[in-house]
N, C-alpha and C positions, 0 to 999 in steps of 0.2 A: 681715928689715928691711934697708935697705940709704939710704944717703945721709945725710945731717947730721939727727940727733933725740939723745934724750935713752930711754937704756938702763937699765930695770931689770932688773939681772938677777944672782940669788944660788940657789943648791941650796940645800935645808936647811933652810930660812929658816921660825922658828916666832912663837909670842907675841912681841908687845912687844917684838921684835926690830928697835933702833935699829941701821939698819945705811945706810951712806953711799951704799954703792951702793945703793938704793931709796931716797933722797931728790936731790928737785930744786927748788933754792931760787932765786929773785928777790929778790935786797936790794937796794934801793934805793942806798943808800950808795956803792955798787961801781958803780953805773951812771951814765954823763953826765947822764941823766936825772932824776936826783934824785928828792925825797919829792913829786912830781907821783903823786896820787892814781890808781892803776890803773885804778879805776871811774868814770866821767861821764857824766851824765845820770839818765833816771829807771832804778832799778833792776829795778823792775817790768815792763821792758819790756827787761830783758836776760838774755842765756844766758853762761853759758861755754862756750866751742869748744875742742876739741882734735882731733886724728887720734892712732889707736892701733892698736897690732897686737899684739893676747896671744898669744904666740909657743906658752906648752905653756899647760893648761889652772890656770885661777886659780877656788880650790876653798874661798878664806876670806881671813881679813885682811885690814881695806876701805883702799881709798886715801884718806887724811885728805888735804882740800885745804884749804889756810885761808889767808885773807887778814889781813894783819895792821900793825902799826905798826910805821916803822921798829927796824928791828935796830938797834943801835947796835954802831959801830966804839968800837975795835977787833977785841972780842972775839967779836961776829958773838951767835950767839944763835939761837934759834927762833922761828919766826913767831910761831909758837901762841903764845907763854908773855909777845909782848910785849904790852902793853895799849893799846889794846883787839884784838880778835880775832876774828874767825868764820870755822867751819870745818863743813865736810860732808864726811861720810863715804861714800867711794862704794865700793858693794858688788854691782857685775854680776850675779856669782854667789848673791845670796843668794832669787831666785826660784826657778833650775831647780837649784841645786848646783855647778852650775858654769859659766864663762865661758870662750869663746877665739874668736878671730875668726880667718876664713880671710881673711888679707890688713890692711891699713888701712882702719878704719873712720872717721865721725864721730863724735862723742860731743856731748851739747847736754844743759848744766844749768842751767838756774835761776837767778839768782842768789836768787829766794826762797826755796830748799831751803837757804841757807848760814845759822845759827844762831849766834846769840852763843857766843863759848867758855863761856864762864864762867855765863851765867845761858840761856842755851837759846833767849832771846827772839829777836826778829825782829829782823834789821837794819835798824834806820832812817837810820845815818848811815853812809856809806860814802865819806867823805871822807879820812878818819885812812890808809886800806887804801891803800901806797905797797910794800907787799912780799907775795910770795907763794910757798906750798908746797906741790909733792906729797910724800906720803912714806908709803909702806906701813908702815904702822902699826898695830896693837890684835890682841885678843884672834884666835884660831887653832882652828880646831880641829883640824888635822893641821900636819904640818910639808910644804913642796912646794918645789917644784924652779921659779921664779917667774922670769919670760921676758916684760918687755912693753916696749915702742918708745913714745915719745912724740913726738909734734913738733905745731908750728903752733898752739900756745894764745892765743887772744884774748877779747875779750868782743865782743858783736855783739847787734844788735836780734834778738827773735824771730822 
């Protein structure tokens, strides 16, 4: 990787493993921009964008992305945990075993793959969503050595 993005990168690294370096947060509060809703327009007719580069090979533990309501200052907080919330779990590797790109890719999700946290249902209202998270997160089935670059996250028409 090389030039301005955003680095996850820990050895070791197993379950439910809250660890800082593998979280990259958007709070609104902290930005001039304020609680101006991340997503507008029809949702249905939108992706998330990013560029990535899995530097060694990513074997489990999916990237929880979630959009959420402000955080509140001071004490900052979790996207996830504020109300309301929705988040998708992205898992590369859960077709062939594992994931790793030769170089930077694009990546293109859905915004209709993103689920309510809390009850699963579909996002209908996407106005509340002023803050947003990556962060490797959840269950494992080995421990690995986790190496990946982010940069250039947007939302965009399909």
């Amino acid at each position: 990787c090389s030039g301005d993005y955003v680095a996850f990168q820990m050895d070791n690294i197993g379950a439910w493993g809250w660890k800082n370096e593998l979280l990259m947060a958007y709070w609104s509060y902290r930005n001039p921009r304020g609680t101006v809703p991340i997503v507008t327009g029809n949702a249905m007719e939108l992706v998330l964008k990013f560029e990535i580069y899995v530097v060694n090979p990513w074997t489990s533990i999916p990237m929880e992305i979630t959009f959420g309501a402000p955080v509140s200052p001071p004490d900052g907080g979790n996207t996830r945990d504020q109300k309301p919330a929705c988040v998708y779990k992205w898992q590369p590797w859960e077709k062939t075993g594992s994931y790793q790109t030769n170089g930077w890719v694009t990546i293109e999700i859905p915004l209709t793959n993103f689920k309510d946290y809390t009850s699963g249902a579909a996002v209908t209202n996407w106005s509340p969503y002023c803050d947003m998270t990556f962060m490797l997160f959840g269950a494992a089935t080995e421990p690995q050595n986790f190496f990946m670059c982010l940069d250039n996250i947007r939302i965009e028409n399909k």
